[in-house]
Each structure stands twice: as structure tokens, then as C-alpha cells.
FINU-570079 format. One record per residue: x, y, z of N, C-alpha, C in turn. Coordinates in pm, whole numbers. Atoms other than C-alpha are relative to their C-alpha. Layout:
+--------+--------+--------+--------+--------+--------+--------+--------+--------+
!    n.X !    n.Y !    n.Z !   ca.X !   ca.Y !   ca.Z !    c.X !    c.Y !    c.Z !
+--------+--------+--------+--------+--------+--------+--------+--------+--------+
!      X !      Y !      Z !      X !      Y !      Z !      X !      Y !      Z !
...
+--------+--------+--------+--------+--------+--------+--------+--------+--------+
//
This chain:
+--------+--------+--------+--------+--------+--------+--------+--------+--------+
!    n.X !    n.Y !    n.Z !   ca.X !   ca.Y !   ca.Z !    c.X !    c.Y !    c.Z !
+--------+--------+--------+--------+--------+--------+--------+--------+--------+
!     43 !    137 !     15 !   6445 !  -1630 !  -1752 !     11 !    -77 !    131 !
!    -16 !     67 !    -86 !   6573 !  -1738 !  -1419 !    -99 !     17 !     87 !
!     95 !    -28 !   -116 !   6328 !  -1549 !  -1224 !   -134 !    -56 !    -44 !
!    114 !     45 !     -2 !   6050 !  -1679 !  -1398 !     -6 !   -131 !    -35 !
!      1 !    184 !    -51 !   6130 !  -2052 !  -1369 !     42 !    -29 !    148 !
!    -14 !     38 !   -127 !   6198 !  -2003 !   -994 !   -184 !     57 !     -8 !
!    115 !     -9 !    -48 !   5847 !  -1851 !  -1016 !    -95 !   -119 !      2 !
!    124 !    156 !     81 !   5662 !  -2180 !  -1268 !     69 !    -51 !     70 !
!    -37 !    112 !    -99 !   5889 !  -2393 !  -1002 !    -86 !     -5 !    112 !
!     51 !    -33 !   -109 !   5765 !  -2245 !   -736 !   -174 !    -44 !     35 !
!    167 !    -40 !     18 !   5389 !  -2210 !   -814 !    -26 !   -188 !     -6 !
!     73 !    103 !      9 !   5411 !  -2606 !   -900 !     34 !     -7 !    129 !
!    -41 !     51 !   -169 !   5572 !  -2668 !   -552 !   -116 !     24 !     79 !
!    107 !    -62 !    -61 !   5319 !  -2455 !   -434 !   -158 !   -110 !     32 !
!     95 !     46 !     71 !   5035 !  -2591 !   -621 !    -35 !   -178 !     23 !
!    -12 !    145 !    -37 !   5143 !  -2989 !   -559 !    -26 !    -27 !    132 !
!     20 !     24 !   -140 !   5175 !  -2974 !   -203 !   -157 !     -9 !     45 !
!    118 !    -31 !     36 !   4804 !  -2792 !   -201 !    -73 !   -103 !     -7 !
!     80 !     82 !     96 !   4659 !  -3039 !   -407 !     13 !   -149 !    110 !
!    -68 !     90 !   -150 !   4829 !  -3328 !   -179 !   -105 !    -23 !    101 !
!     47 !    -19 !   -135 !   4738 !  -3233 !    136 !   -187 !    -11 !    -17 !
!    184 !    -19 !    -27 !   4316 !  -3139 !     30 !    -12 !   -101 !    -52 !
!     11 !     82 !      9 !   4323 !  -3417 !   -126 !    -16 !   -150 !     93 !
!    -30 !    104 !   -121 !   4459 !  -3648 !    159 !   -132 !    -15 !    116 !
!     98 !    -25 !   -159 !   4207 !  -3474 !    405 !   -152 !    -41 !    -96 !
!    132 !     28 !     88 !   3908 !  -3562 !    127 !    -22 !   -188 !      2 !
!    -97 !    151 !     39 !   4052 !  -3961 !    104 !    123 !    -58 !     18 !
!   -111 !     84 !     -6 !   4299 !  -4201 !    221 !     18 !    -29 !   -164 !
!    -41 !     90 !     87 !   4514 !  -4304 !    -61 !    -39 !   -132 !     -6 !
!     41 !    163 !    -26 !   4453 !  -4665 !     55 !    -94 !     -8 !    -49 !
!    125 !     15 !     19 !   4080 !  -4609 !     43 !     20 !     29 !   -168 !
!     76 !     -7 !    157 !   4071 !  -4508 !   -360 !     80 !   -105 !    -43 !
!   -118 !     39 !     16 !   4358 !  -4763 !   -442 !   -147 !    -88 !    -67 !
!     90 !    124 !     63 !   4052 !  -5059 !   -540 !    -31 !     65 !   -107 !
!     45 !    -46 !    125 !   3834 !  -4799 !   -736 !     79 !     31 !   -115 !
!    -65 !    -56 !     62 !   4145 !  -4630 !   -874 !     53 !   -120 !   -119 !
!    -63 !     59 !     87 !   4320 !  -4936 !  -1030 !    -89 !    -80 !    -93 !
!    127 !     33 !     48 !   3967 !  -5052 !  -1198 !    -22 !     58 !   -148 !
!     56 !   -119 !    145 !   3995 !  -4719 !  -1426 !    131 !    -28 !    -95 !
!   -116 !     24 !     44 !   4226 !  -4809 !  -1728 !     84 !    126 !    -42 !
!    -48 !    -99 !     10 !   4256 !  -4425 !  -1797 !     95 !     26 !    138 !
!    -79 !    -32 !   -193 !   4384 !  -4405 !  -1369 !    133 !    -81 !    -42 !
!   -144 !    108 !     19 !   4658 !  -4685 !  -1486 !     49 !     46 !    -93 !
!      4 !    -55 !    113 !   4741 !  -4522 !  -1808 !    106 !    129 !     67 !
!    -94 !   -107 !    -66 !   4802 !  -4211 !  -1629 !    115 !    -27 !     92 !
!    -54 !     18 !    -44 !   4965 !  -4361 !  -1379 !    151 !    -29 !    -34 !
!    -87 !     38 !     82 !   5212 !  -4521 !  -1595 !     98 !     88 !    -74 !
!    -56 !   -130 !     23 !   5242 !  -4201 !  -1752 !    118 !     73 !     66 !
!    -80 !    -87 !   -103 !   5356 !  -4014 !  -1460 !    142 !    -81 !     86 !
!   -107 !     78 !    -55 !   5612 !  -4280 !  -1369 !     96 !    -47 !    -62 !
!    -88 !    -27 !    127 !   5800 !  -4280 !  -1711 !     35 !     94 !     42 !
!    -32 !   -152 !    -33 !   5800 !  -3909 !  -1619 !    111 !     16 !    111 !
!    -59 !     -6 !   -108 !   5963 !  -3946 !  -1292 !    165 !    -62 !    -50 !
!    -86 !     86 !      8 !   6179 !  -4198 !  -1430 !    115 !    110 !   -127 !
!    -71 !    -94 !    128 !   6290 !  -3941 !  -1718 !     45 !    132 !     43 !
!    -30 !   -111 !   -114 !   6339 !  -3659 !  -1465 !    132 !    -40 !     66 !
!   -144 !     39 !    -87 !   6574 !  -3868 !  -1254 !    156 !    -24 !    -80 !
!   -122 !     41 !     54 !   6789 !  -3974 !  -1522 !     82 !    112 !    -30 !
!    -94 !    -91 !    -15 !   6913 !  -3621 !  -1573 !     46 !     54 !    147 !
!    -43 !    -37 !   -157 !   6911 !  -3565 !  -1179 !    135 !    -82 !     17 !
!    -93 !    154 !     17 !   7152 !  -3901 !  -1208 !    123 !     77 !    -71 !
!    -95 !    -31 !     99 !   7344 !  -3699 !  -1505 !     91 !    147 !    123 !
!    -28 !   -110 !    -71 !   7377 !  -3388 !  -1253 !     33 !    -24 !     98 !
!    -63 !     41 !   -108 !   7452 !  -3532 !   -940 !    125 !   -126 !     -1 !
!   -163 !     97 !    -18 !   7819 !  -3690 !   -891 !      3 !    -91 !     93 !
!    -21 !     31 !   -116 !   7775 !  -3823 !   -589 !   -129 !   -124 !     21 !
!     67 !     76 !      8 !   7589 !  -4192 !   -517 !   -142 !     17 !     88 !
!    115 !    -21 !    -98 !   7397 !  -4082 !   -204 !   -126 !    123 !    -83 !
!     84 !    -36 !     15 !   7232 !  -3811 !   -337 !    -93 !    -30 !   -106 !
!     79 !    118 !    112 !   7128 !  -3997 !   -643 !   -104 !   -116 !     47 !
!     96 !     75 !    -61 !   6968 !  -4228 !   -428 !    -60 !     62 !     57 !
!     90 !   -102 !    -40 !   6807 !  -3969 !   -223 !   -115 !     47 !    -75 !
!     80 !    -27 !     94 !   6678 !  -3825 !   -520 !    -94 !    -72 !    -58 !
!     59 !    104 !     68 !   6530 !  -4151 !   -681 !   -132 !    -11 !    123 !
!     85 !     40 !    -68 !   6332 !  -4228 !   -377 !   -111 !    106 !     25 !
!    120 !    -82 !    -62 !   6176 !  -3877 !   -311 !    -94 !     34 !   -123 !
!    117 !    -24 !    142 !   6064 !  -3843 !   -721 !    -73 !    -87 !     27 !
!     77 !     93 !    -17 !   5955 !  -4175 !   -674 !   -130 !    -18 !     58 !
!     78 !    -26 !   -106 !   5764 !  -4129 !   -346 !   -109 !    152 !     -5 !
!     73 !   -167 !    -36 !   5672 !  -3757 !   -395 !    -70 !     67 !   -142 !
!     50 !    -33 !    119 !   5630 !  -3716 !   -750 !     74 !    150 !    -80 !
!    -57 !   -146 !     62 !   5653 !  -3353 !   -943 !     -6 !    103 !    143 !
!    -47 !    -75 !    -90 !   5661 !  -3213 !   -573 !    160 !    -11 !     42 !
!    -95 !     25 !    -16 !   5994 !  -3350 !   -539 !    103 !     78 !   -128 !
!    -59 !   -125 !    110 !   6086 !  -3249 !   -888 !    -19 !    148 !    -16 !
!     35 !   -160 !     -5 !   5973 !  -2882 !   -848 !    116 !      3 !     76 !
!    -81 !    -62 !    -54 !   6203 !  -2868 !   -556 !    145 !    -31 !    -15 !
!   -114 !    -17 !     66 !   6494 !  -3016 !   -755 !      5 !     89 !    -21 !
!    -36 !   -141 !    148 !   6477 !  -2756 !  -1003 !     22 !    131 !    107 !
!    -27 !    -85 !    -84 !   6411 !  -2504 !   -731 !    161 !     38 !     69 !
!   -162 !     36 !    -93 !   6739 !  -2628 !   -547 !    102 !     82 !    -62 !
!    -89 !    -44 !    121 !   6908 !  -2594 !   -872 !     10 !    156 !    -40 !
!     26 !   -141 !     13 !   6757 !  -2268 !   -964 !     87 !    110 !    105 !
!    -19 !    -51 !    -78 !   6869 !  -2104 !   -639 !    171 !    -20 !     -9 !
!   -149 !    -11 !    -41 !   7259 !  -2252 !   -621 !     83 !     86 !   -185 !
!    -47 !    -68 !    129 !   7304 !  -2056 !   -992 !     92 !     91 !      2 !
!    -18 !    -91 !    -42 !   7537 !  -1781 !   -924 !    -63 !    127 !   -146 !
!     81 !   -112 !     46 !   7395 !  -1442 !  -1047 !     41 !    -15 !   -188 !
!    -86 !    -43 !    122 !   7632 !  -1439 !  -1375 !    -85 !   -160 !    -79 !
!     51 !    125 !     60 !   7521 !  -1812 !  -1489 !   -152 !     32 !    -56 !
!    123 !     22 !     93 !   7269 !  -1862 !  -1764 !    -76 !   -111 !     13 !
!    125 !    124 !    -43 !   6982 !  -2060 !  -1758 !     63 !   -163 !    -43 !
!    -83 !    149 !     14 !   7221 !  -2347 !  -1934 !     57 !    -46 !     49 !
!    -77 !     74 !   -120 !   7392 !  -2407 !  -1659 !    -76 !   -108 !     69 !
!     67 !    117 !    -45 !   7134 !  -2561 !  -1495 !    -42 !   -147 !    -28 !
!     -8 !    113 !     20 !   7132 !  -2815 !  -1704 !    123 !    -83 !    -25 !
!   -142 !     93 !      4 !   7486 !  -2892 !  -1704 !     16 !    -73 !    116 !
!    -83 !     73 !   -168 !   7678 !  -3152 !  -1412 !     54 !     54 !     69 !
!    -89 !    -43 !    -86 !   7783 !  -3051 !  -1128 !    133 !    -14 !    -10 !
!   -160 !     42 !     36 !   8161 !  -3023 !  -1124 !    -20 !   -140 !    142 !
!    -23 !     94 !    -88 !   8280 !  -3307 !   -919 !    104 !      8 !    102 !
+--------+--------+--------+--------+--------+--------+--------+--------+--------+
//
């Protein structure tokens, strides 16, 4: 199970960045920002995906002890989206030791 949620981590990390970047080089953000907020489905989604972020962090919040990286964290979901969250999980995925079950990962760090 572990290896194949470092893979579906991976592949979105992969896959986000990708998407990102051809995107960027197709259109400034700035430039669609008029048309975009026009479409009520574009705001909708938007809205969507920022509940999401916001529902992501709060277990990042539950898992991290420590204030800085909690703030760290908030700003790069915020800013970065599910590329940021992929490479939570990734993070996470990776500091597992071999013996730990996939439930660990969702437990708190010790402190």
C-alpha cells in the first residue's frame, strides 16, 4: 500500500507541476484572471479547490507540532495548491520507517 501511494503521490506531483508550467507558457495567470472570474462554474471551482486546501491543512496542522512549519505549510497549499499537497504526503510517505503501516501516516508527529 505504501508503494503505491508514493506512486498516486508521485504521478500527481508529477502531473501538477506539468500541467503548471504548459499552462503558464500558454497564459499569464494575470491575463485569464478577467475572463476567468466572469465564469460562475471557474468561481465555483475555485471555491471548491480552496475548501480543499483548507481541509488538507487542517490535518497537516493536526500532524505538525511545531508553529513554523504549520505556517510554512499553510502558505505553500495555499499558494501551490495539490502540488504542495502531493509533496506533503510524499514527505510523509518517505519519513515512514519500513515496519510502519500506512496508519501511521495519518497519525501526529510525536513532539
Amino acid at each position: 500500500m505504501k508503494s503505491f501511494l508514493k506512486i498516486l503521490f508521485a504521478a500527481i506531483f508529477v502531473w501538477m507541476v506539468f500541467i503548471t508550467i504548459r499552462t503558464s507558457m500558454q497564459e499569464s495567470l494575470i491575463a485569464a484572471l478577467p475572463a476567468y472570474g466572469k465564469s460562475p462554474w471557474a468561481m465555483a471551482t475555485l471555491y471548491d479547490a480552496y475548501c480543499g486546501f483548507i481541509t488538507f491543512f487542517v490535518w497537516v496542522a493536526y500532524k505538525e507540532t511545531a508553529w513554523l512549519p504549520r505556517v510554512a505549510w499553510f502558505v505553500l497549499i495555499m499558494c501551490l495548491g495539490n502540488i504542495a499537497m502531493s509533496a506533503y504526503v510524499l514527505i510523509e510517505l518517505f519519513r515512514l520507517r519500513p515496519e510502519d503501516g500506512v496508519e501511521c501516516l495519518l497519525k501526529r508527529r510525536a513532539a
